[in-house]
Every structure is written in C-alpha cells, then in structure tokens.
C-alpha positions as CSV (number, residue, x, y, z in Angstrom):
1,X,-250.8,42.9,95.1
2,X,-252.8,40.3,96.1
3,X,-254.6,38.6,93.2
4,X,-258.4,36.9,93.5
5,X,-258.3,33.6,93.0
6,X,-260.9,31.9,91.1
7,X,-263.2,29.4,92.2
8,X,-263.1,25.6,91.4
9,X,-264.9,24.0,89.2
10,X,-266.9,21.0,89.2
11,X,-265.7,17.7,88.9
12,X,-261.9,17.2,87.9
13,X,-261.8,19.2,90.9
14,X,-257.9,18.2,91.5
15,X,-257.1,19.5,87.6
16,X,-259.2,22.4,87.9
17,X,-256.9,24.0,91.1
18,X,-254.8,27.3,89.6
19,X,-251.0,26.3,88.9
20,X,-249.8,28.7,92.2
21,X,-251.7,27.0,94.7
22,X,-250.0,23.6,93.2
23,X,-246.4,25.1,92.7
24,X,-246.7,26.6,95.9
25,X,-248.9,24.2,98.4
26,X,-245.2,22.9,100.6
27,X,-244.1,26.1,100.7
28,X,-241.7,26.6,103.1
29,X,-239.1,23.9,102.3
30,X,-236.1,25.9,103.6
31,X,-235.1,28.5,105.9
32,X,-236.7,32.2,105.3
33,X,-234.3,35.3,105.6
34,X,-235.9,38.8,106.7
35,X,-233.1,41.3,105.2
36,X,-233.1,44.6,107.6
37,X,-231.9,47.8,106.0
38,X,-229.7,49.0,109.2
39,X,-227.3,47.9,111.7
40,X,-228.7,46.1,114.6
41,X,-230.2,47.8,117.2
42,X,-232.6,50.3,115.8
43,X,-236.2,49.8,115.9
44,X,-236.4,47.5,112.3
45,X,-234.2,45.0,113.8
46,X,-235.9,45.4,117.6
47,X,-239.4,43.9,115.8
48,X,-237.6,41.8,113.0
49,X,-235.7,39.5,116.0
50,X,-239.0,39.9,118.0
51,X,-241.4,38.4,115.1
52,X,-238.8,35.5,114.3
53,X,-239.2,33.1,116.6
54,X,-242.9,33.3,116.3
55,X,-242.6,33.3,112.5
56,X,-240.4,30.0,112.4
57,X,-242.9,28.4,114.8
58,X,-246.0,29.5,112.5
59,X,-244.5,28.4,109.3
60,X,-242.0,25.7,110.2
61,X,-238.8,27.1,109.3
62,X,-236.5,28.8,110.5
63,X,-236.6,32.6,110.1
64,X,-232.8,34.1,109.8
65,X,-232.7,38.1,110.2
66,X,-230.0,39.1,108.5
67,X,-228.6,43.4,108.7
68,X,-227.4,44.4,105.9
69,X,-226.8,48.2,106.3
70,X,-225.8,51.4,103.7
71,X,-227.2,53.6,101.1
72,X,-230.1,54.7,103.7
73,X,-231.2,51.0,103.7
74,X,-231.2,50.8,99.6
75,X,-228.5,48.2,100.0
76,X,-231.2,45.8,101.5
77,X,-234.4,46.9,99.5
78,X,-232.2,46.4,96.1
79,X,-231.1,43.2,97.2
80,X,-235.1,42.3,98.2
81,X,-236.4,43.9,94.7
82,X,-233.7,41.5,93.0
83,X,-234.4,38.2,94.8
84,X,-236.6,35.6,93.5
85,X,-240.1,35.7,93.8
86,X,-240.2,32.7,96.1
87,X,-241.2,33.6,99.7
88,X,-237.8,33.1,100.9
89,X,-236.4,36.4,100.9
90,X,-238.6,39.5,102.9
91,X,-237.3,42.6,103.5
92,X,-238.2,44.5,106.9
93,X,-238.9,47.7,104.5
94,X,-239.0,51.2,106.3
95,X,-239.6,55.2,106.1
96,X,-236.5,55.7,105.3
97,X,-235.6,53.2,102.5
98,X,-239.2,52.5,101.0
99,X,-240.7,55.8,101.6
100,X,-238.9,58.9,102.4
101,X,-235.7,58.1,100.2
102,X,-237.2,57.3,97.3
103,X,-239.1,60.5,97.7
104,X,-235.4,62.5,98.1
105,X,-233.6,60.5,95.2
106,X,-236.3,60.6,92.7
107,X,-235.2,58.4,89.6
108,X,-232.1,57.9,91.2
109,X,-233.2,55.4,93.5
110,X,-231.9,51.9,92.5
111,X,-235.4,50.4,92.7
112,X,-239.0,51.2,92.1
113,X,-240.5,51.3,95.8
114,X,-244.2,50.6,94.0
115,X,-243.9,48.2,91.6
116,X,-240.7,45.8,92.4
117,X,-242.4,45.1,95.7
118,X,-245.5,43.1,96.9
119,X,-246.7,44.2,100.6
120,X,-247.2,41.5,103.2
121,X,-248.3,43.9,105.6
122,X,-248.0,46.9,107.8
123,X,-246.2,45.9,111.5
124,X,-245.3,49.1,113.1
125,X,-245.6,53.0,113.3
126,X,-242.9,54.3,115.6
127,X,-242.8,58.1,117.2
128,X,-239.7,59.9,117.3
129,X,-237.8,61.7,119.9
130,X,-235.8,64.2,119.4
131,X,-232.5,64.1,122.2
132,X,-229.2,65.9,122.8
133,X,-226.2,65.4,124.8
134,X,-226.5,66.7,128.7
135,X,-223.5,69.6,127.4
136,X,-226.1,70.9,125.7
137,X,-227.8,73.8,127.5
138,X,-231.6,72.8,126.4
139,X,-234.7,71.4,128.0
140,X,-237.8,71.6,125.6
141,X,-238.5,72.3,122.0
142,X,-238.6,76.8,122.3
143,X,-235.3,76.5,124.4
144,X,-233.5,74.4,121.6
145,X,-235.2,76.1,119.2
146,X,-233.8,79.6,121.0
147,X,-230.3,78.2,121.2
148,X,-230.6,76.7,117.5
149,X,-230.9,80.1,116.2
150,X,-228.1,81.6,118.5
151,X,-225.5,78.9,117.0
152,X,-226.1,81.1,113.6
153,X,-225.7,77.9,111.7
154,X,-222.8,76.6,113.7
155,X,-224.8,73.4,114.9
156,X,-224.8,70.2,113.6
157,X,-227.4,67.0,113.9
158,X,-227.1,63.4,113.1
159,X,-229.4,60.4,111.7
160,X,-229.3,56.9,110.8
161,X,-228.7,58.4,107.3
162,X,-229.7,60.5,104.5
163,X,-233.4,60.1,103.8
164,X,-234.2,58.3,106.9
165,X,-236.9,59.7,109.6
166,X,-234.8,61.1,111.4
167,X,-232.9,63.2,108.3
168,X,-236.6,64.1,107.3
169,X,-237.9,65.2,110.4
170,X,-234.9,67.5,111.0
171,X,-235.4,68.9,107.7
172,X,-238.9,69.8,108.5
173,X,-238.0,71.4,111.1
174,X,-235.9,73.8,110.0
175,X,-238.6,74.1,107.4
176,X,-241.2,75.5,109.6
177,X,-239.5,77.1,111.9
178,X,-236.1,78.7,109.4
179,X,-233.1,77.2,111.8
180,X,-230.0,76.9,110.7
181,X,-228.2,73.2,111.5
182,X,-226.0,70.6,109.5
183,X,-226.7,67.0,108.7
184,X,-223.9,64.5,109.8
185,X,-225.4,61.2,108.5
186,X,-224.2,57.6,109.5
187,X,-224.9,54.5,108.7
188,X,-228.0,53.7,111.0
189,X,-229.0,53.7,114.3
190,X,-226.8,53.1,116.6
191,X,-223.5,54.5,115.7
192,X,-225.5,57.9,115.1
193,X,-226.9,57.2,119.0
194,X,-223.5,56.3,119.8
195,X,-222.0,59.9,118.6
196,X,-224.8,61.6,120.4
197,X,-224.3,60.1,123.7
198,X,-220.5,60.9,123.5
199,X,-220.8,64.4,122.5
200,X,-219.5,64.2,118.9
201,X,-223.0,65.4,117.7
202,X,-225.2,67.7,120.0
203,X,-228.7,66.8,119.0
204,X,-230.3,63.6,116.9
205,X,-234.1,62.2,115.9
206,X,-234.3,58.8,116.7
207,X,-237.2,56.2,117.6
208,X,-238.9,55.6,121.0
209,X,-236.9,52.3,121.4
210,X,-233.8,53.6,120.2
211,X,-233.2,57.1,122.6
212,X,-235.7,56.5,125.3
213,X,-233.6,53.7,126.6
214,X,-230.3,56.5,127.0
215,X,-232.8,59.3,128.1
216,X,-234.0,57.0,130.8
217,X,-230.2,56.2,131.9
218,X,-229.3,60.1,131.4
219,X,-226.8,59.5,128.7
220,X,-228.9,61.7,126.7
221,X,-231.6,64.6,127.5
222,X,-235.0,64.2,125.3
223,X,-236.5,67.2,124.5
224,X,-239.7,66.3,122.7
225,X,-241.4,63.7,120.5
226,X,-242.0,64.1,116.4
227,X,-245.6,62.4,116.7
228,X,-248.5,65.0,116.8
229,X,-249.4,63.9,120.4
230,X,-247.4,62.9,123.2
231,X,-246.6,59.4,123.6
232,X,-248.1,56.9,126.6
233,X,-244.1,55.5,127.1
234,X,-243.1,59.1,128.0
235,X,-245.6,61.5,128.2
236,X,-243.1,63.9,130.0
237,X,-242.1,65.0,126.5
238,X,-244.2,67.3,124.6
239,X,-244.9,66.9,120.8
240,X,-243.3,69.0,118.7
241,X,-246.6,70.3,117.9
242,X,-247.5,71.7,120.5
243,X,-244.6,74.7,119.8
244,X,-244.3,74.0,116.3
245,X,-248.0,73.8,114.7
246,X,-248.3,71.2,111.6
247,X,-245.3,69.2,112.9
248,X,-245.6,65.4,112.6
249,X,-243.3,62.5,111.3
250,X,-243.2,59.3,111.9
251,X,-241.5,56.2,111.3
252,X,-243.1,53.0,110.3
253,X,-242.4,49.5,108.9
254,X,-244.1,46.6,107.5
255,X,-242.9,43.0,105.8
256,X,-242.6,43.6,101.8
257,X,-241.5,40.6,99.4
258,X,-240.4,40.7,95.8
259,X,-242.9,42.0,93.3
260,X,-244.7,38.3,91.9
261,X,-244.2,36.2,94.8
262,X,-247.3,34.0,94.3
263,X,-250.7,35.1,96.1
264,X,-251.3,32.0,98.5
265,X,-247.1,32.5,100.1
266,X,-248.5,36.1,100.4
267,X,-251.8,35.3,102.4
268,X,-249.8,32.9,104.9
269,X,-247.3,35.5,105.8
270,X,-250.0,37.9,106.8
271,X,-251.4,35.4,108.5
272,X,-249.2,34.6,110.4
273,X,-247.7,37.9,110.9
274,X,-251.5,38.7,112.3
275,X,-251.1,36.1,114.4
276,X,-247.6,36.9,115.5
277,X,-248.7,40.3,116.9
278,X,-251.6,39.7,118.4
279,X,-249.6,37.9,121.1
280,X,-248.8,39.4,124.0
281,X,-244.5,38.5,123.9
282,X,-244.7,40.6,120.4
283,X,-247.3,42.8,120.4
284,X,-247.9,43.7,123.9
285,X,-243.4,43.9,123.7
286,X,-243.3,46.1,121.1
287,X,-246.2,48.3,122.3
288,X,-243.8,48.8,125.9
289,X,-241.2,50.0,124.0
290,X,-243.0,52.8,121.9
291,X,-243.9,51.0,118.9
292,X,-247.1,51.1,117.6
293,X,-248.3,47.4,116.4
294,X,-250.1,47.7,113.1
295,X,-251.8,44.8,111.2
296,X,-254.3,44.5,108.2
297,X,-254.1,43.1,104.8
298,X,-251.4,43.4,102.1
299,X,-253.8,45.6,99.8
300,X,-254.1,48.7,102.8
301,X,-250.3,48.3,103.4
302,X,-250.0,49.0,99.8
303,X,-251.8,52.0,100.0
304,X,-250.3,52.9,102.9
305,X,-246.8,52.7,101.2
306,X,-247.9,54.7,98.2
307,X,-249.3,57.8,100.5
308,X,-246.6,58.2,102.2
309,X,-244.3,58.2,98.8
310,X,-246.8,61.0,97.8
311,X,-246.5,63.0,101.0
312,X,-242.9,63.1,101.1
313,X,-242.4,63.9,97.3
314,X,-244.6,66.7,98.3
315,X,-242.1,68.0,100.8
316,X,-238.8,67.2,99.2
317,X,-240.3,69.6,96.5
318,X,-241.6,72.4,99.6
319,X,-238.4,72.4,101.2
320,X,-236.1,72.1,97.7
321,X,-234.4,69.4,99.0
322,X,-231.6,67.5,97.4
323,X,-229.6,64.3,98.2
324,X,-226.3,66.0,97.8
C-alpha cells in the first residue's frame, strides 16, 4: 500500500529527505523481470511482452518477462511473495492465481494474496468466450446447454487450470443452470486451447485473445461470451446472460510487487505503466484484441484485488466447491 510521504522541512533540506527516497533515488540499476503465472500465449503473457518494451524505454532497463507456469499460477505468485522487496521482481498477477484460487484453496494457498503483495496497478479486464470443437453439434448457449444435459454427465471441459477463470466460470455454470460436466485441467492456456482444437476436449472458457483467434480460423466454434454484455471484437456472440440471468465472470490482471517494496519504486511503475497504456501500440493493441485496458492508482487496484477475493470466497462457499 502506498504510504504518504511527509513533507520536508526547512533548512537541512538534504538531511531532512525520508531514508526510501535516498536508498531508492537510482532505482533501476539492473534489469527488471515480470514473472507470468502461465505458459506463453494466453492473455497475461499477450499484455506482459506488449508493456515491456515500453517499460524498458520508461525506466531504462531492460524488462525480461519470464513464464513460469503450474499450481494455477501459485508457482509464480510464491516466487513474487518471496522475492525481495526491491522493484526488481513484478509479478503479472491474475483471476486465477491472485483471486479466484486463493478463494478455492482457502488456507492452503502458499501465499497471502492481501498482505504479501503491494499493487502497482490494475492493466486489464478480459471477457471470456466459451468455444467447442466443430464435432460438436452446438451453436449458442440453450443448444449446448440442451446437449449438456443429454450427455447425462458424460461430458468433459477444460481450463488453463484448477481455479483459473475459466475453471470458475464453468463451475458457475453448472451452478445456475444444474449441468452435469467434468473438469480436465492443464497447465494454462494454450495446451488446454490446443486439446480443444484437436478434439481431445469438446468445450473450453478461454479469453477473447486466446479463442477468438481459432474461432476466426474455424478451428473452433464460439458459442457465447462470459461478460454480462456482448463484446465490440465479436458481437456475433451473445453473453451468457442473456440465456443464463446473473451470469458474469471475467478475467483480469494488474502489475503486483512484493509486500514492502518502497513507496517512491511503487509510484514510478504506475507511472509509467499509465503512461505505457495510454499509447496507442499498447493500449489501443490490447483493446483490438478483447482486452480491456484498465489504469488508476495502486490503492483502487488494491481494493479491486480484495473484492474480487470476497466475491469468489462467496461462491466457492454457494457452490461447495473444493480443490480436490
């Protein structure tokens, strides 16, 4: 959390700065790494290699992005939570890993997703769609919803993992509407997407940047999107909603550093992650692809984090789910 810094006083003015601003003023003096909880290619990794360049420009060093996959993305929170305080390891932090798994795993997450964490700020909200393979004989949300029930429990799904978006938005799902289908979790994005577009798994929840790509080529049939209304990069696909009332996930990310890195290395990464998606070649890119760029200060991202913990402890207790 960011902390208020006090001003100056008077004469001695050089003694009188706080000891962070001092310890801290040349910061960076060395290459920054932005850990990413996932293999590359889904939607964390898409922004992460898209903010870099600009980053390193900003702040004068290098920015490495560097996936390090498993656990639902714990592998790369823990290993953020456990780094020093410094400013030179960031964490690409997610709905799955930050959010929605904590919220499934309880006190058996290897982190605390509030407290060993200081938010830099939110960067993205990201829509889901949900797709299958062309075998399957679907088209929109009653239709799969129709044949769901008529596999009596015979069907599977995948995700990027257990507590990611994906895994969550499935679960809600059968929630609301009391279908009968099996989780097959991997480990991330893309060789969940790759299963689905050979046939090994019938249906999967995946991001806008992720699927539409295959739905566009016809490797894969969308049938709707998880956001509550339809989405400007393909508004051919109803929301969920619309047959499912009360439906709505989505996932998002944001730039998190290990709880006590100093204030003033705090306010320079927002600013020049403001800065970063305000431009057109990140921003504007992003916004083409179906991600949402976000922005503010590390305080509302913060907040932001902590609702959605809230929300989804809320439903992990509705639905009785368990990690298991």
């Amino acid at each position: 959390m960011a902390m208020r810094r006090r001003p100056m006083l008077l004469g001695g003015a050089a003694l009188a700065l706080p000891m962070p601003a001092l310890a801290h003023a040349d910061w960076p003096q060395r290459p920054i790494r932005m850990v990413i909880p996932y293999p590359p290619g889904g939607a964390s990794d898409i922004i992460a290699r898209l903010l870099a360049p600009r980053l390193t420009e900003a702040l004068g060093q290098t920015l490495v992005v560097e996936n390090r996959p498993g656990a639902n993305g714990f592998i790369a929170a823990e290993l953020v939570a456990r780094s020093a305080p410094d400013g030179y390891t960031l964490l690409m932090g997610n709905a799955g890993p930050n959010g929605m798994g904590p919220a499934l795993y309880g006190s058996r997450t290897p982190f605390d997703a509030l407290r060993d964490f200081a938010p830099v700020m939110a960067v993205s909200i990201v829509p889901q769609i949900m797709a299958v393979h062309p075998a399957v004989p679907v088209r929109d949300m009653p239709g799969f919803l129709a044949h769901a029930r008529a596999q009596d429990g015979r069907m599977s799904y995948g995700s990027a993992g257990v507590g990611s978006a994906g895994h969550m938005a499935m679960e809600l799902l059968k929630s609301l509407t009391g279908i009968q289908i099996t989780h097959v979790p991997y480990r991330g994005s893309s060789p969940s997407t790759a299963d689905l577009i050979a046939g090994v798994i019938p249906v999967n929840f995946d991001t806008v940047p992720v699927l539409l790509p295959h739905v566009r080529a016809g490797r894969v049939r969308g049938i709707a999107v998880s956001s509550l209304q339809r989405v400007p990069e393909a508004p051919e696909f109803a929301a969920i909603a619309e047959t499912v009332p009360g439906f709505e996930t989505v996932s998002w990310g944001g730039v998190l550093a290990p709880a006590g890195t100093p204030q003033p290395i705090i306010a320079r990464l927002n600013a020049a992650l403001q800065a970063a998606m305000a431009r057109p070649d990140v921003g504007g890119a992003l916004a083409r692809q179906g991600i949402q760029p976000q922005g503010g200060t590390p305080e509302a991202f913060g907040l932001y984090v902590a609702a959605e913990i809230a929300k989804w402890t809320d439903v992990v207790r509705q639905m009785g789910l368990t990690p298991d």
